[in-house]
C-alpha positions as CSV (number, residue, x, y, z in Angstrom):
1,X,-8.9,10.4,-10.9
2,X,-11.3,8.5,-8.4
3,X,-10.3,7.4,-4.9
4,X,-12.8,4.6,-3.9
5,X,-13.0,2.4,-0.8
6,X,-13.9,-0.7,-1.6
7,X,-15.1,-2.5,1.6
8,X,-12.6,-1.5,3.8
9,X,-13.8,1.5,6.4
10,X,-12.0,4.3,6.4
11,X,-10.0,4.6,9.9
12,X,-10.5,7.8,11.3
13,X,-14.3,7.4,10.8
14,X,-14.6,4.5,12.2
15,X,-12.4,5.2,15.5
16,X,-14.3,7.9,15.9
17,X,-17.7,6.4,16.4
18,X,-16.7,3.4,18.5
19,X,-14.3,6.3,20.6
20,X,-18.5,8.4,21.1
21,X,-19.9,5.0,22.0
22,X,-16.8,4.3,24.7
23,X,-17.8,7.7,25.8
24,X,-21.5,7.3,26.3
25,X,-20.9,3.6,27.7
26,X,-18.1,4.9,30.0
27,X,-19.2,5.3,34.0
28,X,-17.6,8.7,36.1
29,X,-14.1,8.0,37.0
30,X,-13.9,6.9,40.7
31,X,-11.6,5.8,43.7
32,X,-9.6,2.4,43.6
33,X,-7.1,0.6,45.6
34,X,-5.4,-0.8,42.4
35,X,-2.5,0.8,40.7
36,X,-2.6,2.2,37.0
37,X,-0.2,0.1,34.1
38,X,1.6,2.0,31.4
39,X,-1.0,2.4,28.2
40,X,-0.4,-0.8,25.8
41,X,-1.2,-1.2,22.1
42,X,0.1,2.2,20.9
43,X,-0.5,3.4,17.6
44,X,-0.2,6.7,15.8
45,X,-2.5,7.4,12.5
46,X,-3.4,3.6,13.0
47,X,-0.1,2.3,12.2
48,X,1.8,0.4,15.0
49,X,4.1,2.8,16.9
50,X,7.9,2.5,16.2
51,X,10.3,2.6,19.2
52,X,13.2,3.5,17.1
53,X,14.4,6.2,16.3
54,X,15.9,5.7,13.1
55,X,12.9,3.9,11.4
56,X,10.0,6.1,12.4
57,X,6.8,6.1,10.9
58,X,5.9,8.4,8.2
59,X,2.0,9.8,8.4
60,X,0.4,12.5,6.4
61,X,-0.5,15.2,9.4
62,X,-2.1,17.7,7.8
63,X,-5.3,17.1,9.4
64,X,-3.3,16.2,12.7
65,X,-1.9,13.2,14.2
66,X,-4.1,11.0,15.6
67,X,-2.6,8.7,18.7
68,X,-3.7,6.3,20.4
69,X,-3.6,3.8,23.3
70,X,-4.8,0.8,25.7
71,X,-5.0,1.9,29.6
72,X,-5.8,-0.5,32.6
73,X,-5.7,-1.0,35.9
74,X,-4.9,-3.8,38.1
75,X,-8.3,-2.9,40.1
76,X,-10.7,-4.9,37.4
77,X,-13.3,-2.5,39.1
78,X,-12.3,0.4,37.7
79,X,-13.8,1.5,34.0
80,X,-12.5,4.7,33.2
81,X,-9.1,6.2,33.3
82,X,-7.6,9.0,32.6
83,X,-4.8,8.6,29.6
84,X,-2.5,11.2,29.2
85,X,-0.1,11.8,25.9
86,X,2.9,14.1,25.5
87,X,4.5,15.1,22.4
88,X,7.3,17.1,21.4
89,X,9.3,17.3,18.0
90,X,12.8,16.1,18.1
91,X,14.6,19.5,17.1
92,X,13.4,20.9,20.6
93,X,12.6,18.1,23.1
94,X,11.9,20.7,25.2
95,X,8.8,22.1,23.3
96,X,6.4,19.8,25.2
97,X,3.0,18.9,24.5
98,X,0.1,17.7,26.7
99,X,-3.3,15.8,25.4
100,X,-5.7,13.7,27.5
101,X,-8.3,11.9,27.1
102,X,-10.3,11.9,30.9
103,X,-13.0,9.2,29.4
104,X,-10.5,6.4,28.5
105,X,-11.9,2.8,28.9
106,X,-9.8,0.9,31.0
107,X,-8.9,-2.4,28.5
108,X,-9.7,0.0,25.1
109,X,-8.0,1.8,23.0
110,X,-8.6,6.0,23.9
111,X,-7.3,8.3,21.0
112,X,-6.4,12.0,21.0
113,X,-6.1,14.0,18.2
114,X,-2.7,15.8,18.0
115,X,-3.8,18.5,16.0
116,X,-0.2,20.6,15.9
117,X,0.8,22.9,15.0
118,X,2.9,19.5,13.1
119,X,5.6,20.8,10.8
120,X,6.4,19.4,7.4
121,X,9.6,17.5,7.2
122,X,9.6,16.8,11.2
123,X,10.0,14.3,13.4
124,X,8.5,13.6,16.8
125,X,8.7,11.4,19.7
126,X,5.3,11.1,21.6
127,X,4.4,8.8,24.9
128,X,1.5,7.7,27.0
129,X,0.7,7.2,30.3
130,X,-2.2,6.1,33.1
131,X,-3.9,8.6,35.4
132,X,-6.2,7.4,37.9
133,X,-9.2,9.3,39.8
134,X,-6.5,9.3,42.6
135,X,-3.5,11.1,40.8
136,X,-1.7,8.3,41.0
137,X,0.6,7.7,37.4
138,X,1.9,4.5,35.5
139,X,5.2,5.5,34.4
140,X,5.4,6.8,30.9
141,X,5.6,4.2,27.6
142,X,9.0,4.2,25.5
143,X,8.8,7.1,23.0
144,X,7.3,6.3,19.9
145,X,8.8,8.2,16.9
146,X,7.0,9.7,13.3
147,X,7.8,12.3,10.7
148,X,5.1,14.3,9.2
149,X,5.1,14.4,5.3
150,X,2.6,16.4,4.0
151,X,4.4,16.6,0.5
152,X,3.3,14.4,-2.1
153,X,5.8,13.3,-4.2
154,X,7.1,15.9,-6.7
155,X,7.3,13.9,-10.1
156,X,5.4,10.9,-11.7
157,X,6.8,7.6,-12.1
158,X,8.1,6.1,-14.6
159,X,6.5,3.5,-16.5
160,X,8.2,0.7,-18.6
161,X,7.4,-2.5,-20.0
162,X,10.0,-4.9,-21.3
163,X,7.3,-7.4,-23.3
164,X,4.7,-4.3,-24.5
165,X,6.9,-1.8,-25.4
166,X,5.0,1.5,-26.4
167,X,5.1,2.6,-29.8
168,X,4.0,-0.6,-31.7
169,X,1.1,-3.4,-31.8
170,X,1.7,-6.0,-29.4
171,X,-0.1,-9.2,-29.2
172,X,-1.5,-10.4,-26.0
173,X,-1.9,-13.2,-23.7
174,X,0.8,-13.0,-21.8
175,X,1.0,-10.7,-18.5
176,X,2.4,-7.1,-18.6
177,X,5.6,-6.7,-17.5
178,X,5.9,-3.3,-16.1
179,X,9.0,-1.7,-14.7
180,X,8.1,1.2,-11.8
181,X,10.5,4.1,-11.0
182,X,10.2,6.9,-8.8
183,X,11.5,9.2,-11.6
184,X,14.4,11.1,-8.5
185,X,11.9,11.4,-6.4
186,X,13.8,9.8,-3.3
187,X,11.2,9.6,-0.6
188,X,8.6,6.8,-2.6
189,X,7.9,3.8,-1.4
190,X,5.6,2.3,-3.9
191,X,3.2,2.6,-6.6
192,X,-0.6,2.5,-7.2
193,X,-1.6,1.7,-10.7
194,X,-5.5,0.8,-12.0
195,X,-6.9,0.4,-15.2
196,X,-9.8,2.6,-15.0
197,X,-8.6,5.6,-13.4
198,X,-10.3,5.0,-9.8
199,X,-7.5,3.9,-7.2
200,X,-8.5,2.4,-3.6
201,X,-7.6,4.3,-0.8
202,X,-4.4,3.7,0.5
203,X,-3.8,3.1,4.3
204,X,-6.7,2.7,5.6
205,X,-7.9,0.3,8.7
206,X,-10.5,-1.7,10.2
207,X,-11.7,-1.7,14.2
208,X,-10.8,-5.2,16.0
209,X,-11.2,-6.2,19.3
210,X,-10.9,-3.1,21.9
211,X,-10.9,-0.8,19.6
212,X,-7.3,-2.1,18.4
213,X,-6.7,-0.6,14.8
214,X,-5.9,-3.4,12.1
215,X,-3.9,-1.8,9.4
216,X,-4.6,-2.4,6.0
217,X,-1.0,-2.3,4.0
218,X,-2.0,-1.0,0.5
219,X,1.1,-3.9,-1.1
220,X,-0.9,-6.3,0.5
221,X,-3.3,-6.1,-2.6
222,X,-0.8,-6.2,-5.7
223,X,-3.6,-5.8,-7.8
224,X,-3.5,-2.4,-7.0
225,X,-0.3,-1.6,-4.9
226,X,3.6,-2.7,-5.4
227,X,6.3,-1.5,-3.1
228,X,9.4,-0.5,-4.2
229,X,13.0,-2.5,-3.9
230,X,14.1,0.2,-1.7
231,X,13.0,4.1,-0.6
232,X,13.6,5.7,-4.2
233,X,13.8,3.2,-6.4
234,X,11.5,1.1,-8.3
235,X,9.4,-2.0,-8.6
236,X,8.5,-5.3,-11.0
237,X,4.9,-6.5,-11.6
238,X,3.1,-8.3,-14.1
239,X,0.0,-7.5,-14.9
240,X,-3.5,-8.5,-16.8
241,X,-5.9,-6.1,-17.6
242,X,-9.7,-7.1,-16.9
243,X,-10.2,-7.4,-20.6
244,X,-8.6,-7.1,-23.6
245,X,-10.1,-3.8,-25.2
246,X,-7.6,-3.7,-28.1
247,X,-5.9,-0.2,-26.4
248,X,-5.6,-0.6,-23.0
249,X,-4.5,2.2,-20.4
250,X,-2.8,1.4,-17.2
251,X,-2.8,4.9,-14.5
252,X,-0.1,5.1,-12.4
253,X,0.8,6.9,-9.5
254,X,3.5,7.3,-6.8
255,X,3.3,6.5,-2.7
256,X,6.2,8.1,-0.5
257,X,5.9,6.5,2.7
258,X,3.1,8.7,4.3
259,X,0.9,7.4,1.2
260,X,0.8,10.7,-0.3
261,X,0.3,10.3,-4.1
262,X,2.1,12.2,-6.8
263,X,-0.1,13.0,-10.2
264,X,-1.0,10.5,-12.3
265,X,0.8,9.3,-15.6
266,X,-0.1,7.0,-18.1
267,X,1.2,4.0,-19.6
268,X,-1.0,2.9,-22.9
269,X,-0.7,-0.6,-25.3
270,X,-2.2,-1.4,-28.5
271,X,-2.6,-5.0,-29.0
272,X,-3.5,-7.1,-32.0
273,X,-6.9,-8.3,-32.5
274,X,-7.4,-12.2,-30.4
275,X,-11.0,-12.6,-29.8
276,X,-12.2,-16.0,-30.5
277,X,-14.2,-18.3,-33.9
278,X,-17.4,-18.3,-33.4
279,X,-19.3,-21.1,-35.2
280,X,-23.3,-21.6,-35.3
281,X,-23.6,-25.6,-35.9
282,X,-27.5,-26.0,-35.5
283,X,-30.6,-24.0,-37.5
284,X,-33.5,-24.4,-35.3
285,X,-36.6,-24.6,-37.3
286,X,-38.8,-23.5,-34.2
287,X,-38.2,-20.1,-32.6
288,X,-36.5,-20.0,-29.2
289,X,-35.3,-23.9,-29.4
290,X,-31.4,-23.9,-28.7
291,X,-29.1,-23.3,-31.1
292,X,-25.3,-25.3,-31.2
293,X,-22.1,-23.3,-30.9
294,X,-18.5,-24.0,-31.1
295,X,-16.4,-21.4,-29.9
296,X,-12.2,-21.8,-31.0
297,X,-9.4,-19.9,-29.7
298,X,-7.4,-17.1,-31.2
299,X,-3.8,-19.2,-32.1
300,X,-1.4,-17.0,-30.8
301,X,-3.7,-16.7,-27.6
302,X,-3.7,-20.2,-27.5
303,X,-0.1,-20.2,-27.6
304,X,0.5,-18.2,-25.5
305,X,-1.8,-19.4,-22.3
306,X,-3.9,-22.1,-23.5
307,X,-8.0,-21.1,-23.5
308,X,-10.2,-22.7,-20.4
309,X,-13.2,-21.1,-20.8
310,X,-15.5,-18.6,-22.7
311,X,-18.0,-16.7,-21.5
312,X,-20.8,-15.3,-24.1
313,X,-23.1,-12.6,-23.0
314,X,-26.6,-12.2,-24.9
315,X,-27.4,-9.0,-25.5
316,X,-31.1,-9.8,-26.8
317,X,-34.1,-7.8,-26.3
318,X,-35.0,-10.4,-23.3
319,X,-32.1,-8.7,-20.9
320,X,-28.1,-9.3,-20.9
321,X,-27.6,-12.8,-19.8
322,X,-23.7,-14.1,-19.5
323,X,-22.5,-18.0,-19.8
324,X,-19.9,-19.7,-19.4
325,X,-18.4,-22.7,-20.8
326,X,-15.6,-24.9,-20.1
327,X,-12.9,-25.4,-22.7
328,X,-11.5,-28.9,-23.3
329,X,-7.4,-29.5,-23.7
330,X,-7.1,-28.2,-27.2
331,X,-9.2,-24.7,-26.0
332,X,-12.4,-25.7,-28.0
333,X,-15.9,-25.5,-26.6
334,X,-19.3,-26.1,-27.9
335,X,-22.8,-24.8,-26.1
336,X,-26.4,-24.6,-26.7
337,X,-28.0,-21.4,-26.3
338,X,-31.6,-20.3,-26.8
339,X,-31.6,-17.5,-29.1
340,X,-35.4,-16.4,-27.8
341,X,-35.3,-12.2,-28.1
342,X,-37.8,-11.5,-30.7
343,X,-35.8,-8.6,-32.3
344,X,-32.8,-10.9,-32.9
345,X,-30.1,-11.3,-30.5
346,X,-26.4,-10.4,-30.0
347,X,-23.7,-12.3,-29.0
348,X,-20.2,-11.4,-27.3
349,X,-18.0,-14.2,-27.2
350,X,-14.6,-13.8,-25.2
351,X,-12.0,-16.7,-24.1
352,X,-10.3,-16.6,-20.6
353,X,-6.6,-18.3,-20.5
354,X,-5.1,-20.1,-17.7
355,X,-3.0,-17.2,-16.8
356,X,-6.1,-15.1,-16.6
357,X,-6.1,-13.2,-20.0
358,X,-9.3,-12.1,-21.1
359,X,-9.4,-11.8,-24.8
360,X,-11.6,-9.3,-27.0
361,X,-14.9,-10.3,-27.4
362,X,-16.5,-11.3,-31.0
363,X,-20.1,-10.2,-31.9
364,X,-22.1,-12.9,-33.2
365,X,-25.8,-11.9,-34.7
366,X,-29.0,-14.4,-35.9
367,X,-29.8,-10.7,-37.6
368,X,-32.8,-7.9,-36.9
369,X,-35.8,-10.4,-36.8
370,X,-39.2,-9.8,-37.7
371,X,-41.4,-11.7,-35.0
372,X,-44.8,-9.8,-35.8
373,X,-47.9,-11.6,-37.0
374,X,-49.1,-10.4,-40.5
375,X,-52.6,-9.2,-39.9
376,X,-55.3,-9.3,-42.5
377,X,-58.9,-8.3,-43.0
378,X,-61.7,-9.3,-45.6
379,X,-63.4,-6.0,-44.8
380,X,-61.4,-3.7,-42.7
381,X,-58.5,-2.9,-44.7
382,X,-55.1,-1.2,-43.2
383,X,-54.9,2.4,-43.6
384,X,-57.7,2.4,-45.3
385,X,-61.3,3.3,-44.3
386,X,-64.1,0.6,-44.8
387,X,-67.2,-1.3,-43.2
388,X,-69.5,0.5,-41.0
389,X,-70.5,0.6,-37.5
390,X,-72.3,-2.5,-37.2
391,X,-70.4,-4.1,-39.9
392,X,-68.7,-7.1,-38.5
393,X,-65.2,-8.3,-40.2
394,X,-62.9,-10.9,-40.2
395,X,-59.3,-10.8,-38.8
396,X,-56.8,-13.2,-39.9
397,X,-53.5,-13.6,-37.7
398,X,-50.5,-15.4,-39.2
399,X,-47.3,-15.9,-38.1
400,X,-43.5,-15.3,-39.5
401,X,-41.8,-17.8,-37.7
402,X,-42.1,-21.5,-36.3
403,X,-43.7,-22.6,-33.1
404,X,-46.4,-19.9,-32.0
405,X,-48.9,-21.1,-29.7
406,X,-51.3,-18.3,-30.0
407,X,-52.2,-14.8,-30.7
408,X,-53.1,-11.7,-27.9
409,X,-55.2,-8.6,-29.8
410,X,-56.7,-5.4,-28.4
411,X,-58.5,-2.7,-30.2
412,X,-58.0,0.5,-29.0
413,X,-56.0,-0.5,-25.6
414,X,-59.2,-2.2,-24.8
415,X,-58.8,-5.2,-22.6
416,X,-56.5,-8.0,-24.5
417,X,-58.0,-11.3,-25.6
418,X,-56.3,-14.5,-26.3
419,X,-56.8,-16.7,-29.5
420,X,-55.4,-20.1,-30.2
421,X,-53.0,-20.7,-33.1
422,X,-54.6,-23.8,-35.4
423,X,-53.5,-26.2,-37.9
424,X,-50.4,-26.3,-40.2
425,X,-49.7,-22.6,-40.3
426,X,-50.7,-22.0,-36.8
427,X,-52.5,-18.8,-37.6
428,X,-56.1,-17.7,-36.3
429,X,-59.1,-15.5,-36.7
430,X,-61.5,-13.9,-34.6
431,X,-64.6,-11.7,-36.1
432,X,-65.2,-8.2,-34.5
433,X,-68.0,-5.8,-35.4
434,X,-67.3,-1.8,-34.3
435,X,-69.9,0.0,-32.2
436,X,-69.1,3.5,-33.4
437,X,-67.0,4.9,-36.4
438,X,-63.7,6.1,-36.7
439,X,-59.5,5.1,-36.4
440,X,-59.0,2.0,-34.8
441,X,-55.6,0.1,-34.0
442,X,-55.3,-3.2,-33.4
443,X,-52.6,-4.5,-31.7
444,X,-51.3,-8.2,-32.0
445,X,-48.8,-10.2,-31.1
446,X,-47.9,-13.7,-30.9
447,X,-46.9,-16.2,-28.0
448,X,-44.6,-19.7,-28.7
449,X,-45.2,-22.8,-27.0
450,X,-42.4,-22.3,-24.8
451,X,-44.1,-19.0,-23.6
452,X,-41.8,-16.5,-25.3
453,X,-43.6,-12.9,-26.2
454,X,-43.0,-11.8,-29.5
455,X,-42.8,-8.5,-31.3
456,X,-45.9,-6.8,-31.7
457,X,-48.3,-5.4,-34.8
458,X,-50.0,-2.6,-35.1
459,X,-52.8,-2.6,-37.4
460,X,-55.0,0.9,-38.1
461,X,-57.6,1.4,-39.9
462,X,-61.1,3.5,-40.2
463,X,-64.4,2.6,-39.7
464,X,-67.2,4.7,-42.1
């Protein structure tokens, strides 16, 4: 399993460097006439803080808790503050704990790192206040409450679908509806599924203005995240998969509500085959000139969310290149593609529905082509050994297919030379005489008209 980030920054990174470059910008704390105002903007583990009680937030603190707020002063002179943080666990308000941070910017967030000893399964109340180079205080913020959970949830969800149900061959086009459950596990909150086994991180958060945390909320992105109709229970979501593979794999995993993540389980469908026709409508006599295509929908695919586009990718010698074309109302589509790789190309033809469903993809093939000149000699014969040094002998180049422009030709590697095609059967000749004996190889290969570099020849022979 694969935990990636996409473009959002991870939190704690991030709060840490702009925290150092407060630090270094921050000038030595010093006297004011103002007064200093209870720290603002509270957050804990980059969530907003809760004030109450019985809805606190739930982080992971394993690695501690980090906390965090916004001091000022009503002197706009003064830059830095001292704010001050105390925490105790709500089974012993007593047991009282005290972090500063003596480099706070006045007007930007200033974090400390609560780093426990936090107790799984506890809750704790934590406040802030404003200390000034004076001593003087800003009273202390309303409590703001958390639980740590460092348990990940004990079981993996369930997983349930009410239009692909496992153990048959379904047929697709429609989305997957998939019924969640926390499977007794009463602390989850949601689910993250993907269909290749990598899963963004959930919970992160970005920097705003002042340093003021922006949390990202994982069900925000339902392509990844659903949250549960209540703590326990279970969630609804349709899905598409990216493609239609034919056996498709959905992972799934559980969130409680400090985003731990409970192993993965699987969910898998087999669907019936619903790529599209794929029909060549033009023969090009000349090589590389663009060929016709129609391109029809699978008709339960059809049915089932009518076909807007296609998209064919050419997987010809030339490099992959992907196109796609607009479907008309009955999910038909016609394109002209130059079929210009030398060794034949290959075709994969999918349709996209209006509800998203990509289908399989069809492989469409002009064959294993022969693009290389046919080489000839009236003295030098292939794989043979002839002439003399001295000896001049004619080459003959002609070519397999329509349209070649010309012909390029080294012996040896030596530097390549250029011949025109002529006439009718656009082939060409050049005369070469050998300086010294022995094996020789020629190499040869045509150009088109429209510039296209065909497969070369390789001609060898011996000079007596």
């Amino acid at each position: 399993m694969q935990l990636f980030q996409g473009a959002r920054i991870r939190a704690a990174c991030t709060a840490a460097a702009a925290i150092s470059m407060a630090l270094l910008a921050a000038a030595p704390a010093s006297a004011a006439d103002g007064t200093p105002t209870t720290p603002t903007e509270l957050f804990n583990q980059y969530q907003a803080c809760s004030t109450d009680v019985n809805a606190p937030v739930y982080v992971a603190g394993r690695d501690g808790l980090i906390i965090e707020g916004i001091s000022s002063d009503t002197d706009s002179s003064v830059t830095t503050l001292t704010e001050q943080f105390q925490s105790w666990p709500l089974s012993d308000p007593t047991q009282i704990v005290t972090n500063s941070n003596a480099q706070a910017t006045a007007g930007n967030e200033a974090t400390v790192n609560l780093t426990g000893p936090l107790a799984d399964g506890q809750s704790y109340a934590w406040q802030a206040r404003t200390v000034d180079a004076n001593g003087d205080a800003s009273a202390w913020s309303a409590p703001c409450y958390v639980t740590d959970d460092d348990t990940a949830p004990a079981a993996v969800p369930t997983v349930t679908s009410a239009n692909y149900p496992l153990g048959q061959t379904d047929q697709g086009g429609s989305p997957i509806q998939l019924t969640l459950g926390a499977n007794g596990v009463s602390d989850v909150g949601g689910f993250a599924y993907s269909w290749s086994d990598s899963f963004p991180v959930a919970g992160g958060a970005v920097l705003g203005d002042h340093g003021i945390p922006v949390f990202q909320d994982p069900y925000s992105e339902p392509q990844f995240f659903a949250k549960a109709d209540t703590v326990g229970g279970s969630a609804t979501v349709d899905l598409i998969p990216p493609s239609d593979t034919g056996y498709l794999t959905l992972y799934v995993m559980s969130l409680d509500r400090a985003f731990n993540l409970s192993r993965v389980t699987t969910y898998s469908v087999w669907l019936k085959p619903d790529a599209p026709t794929v029909t060549q409508l033009s023969h090009p006599s000349t090589f590389g000139k663009p060929t016709a295509f129609e391109f029809t929908p699978n008709p339960q695919i059809q049915a089932a969310s009518p076909v807007v586009s296609y998209t064919v990718v050419d997987l010809g010698s030339q490099g992959q290149t992907s196109t796609t074309v607009r479907a008309d109302g009955a999910g038909t589509a016609r394109l002209k593609l130059a079929l210009d790789s030398p060794t034949g190309d290959l075709l994969h033809v999918s349709s996209t529905s209006a509800d998203g469903w990509v289908s399989q993809y069809v492989s469409w093939s002009n064959g294993n082509l022969d693009t290389t000149p046919t080489v000839t000699s009236d003295v030098y014969t292939e794989n043979g050994s002839s002439g003399g040094v001295g000896v001049p002998g004619t080459f003959t180049f002609a070519p397999k297919v329509n349209g070649v422009a010309g012909y390029t030709y080294t012996f040896n590697g030596s530097s390549p030379a250029t011949v025109k095609a002529r006439g009718q059967g656009r082939d060409a000749q050049i005369s070469w005489t050998p300086s010294q004996s022995g094996w020789y190889e020629l190499t040869v290969y045509a150009t088109t008209r429209s510039g296209i570099q065909l497969s070369p020849y390789y001609y060898s022979f011996s000079v007596n």
